[in-house]
N, C-alpha and C positions, 0 to 999 in steps of 0.2 A: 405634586408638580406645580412650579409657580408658573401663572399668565403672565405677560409682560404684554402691555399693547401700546404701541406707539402713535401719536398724533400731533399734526402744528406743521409739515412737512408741510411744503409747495413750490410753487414758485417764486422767484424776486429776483429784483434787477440787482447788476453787482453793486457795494457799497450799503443794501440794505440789511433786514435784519428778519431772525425769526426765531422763533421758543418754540422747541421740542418738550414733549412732554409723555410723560411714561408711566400708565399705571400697573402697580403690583398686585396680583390677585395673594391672599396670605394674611396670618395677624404675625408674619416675623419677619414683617417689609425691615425693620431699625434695625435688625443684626445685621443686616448683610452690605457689602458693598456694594454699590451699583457704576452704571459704564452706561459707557455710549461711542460706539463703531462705526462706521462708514467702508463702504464698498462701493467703489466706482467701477465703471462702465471697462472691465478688460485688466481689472486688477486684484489682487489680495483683499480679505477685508481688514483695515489697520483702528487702530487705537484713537481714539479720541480724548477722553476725558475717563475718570473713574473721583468717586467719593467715596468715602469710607463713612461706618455710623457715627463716627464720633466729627465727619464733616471736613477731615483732614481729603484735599484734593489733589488730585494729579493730570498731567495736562500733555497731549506731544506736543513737542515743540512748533509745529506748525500751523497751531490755535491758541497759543498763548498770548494773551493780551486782546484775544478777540471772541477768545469763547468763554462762559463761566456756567460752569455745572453745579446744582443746587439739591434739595431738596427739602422733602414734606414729610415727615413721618406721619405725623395724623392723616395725611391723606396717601396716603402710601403711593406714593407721586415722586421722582426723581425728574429734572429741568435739563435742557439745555437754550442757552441763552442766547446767539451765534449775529453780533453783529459785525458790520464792515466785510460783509461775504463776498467770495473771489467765486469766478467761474471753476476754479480747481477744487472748489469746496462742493459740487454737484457728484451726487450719491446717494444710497443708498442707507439711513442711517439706522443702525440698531440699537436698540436698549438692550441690557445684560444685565445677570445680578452674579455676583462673586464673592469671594472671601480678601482681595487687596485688590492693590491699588495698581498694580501691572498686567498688560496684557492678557499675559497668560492666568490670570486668576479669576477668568468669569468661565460658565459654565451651562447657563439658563441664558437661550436669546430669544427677545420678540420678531414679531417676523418683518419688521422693516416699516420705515417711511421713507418716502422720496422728496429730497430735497433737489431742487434744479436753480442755478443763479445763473443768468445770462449777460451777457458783456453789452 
């Protein structure tokens, strides 16, 4: 059973910035794909970002151009990067590890950071 633990959440004013960060408990962190979700305050949790091992990315459209998800294999660490944050972007964010690049393909989640951006 993989750990996933999330860190780098907090607060910031809108327009600033902050890196999510996600360690994997495992030595077969580079096979697998990884994600990052969000859950706000009264809603669904939706999709954010996923990578694949071979580093191929995917994005909802409503972070694109503002968020960029990375990773570390040696450090079995997967990034989120999230600059020019809106108050809509306050949530709940999770790390996930899966087999692609959509949604529905994760299966393993950590239990959460909190991200809050204020106007």
């Amino acid at each position: 059973q993989v750990q996933l633990v999330e860190s780098g959440g907090g607060l910031v004013q809108a327009g600033g910035s902050l890196r999510l960060s996600c360690a994997a408990s495992g030595r077969t962190f580079s096979s697998y794909a990884m994600g990052w979700f969000r859950q706000a305050p009264g809603k669904e949790r939706e999709f954010v970002a996923a990578i694949m091992w071979t580093t191929t990315t995917n994005y909802a459209d409503s972070v694109k151009g503002r968020i960029t998800i990375s990773r570390d294999n040696a450090k079995n660490t997967v990034y989120l990067q999230m600059n020019n944050l809106k108050p809509e972007d306050t949530a709940v964010y999770y790390c996930a590890r899966g087999w692609g690049l959509s949604g529905g393909d994760f299966g393993s989640w950590g239990q959460g950071t909190q991200v809050t951006v204020s106007s």
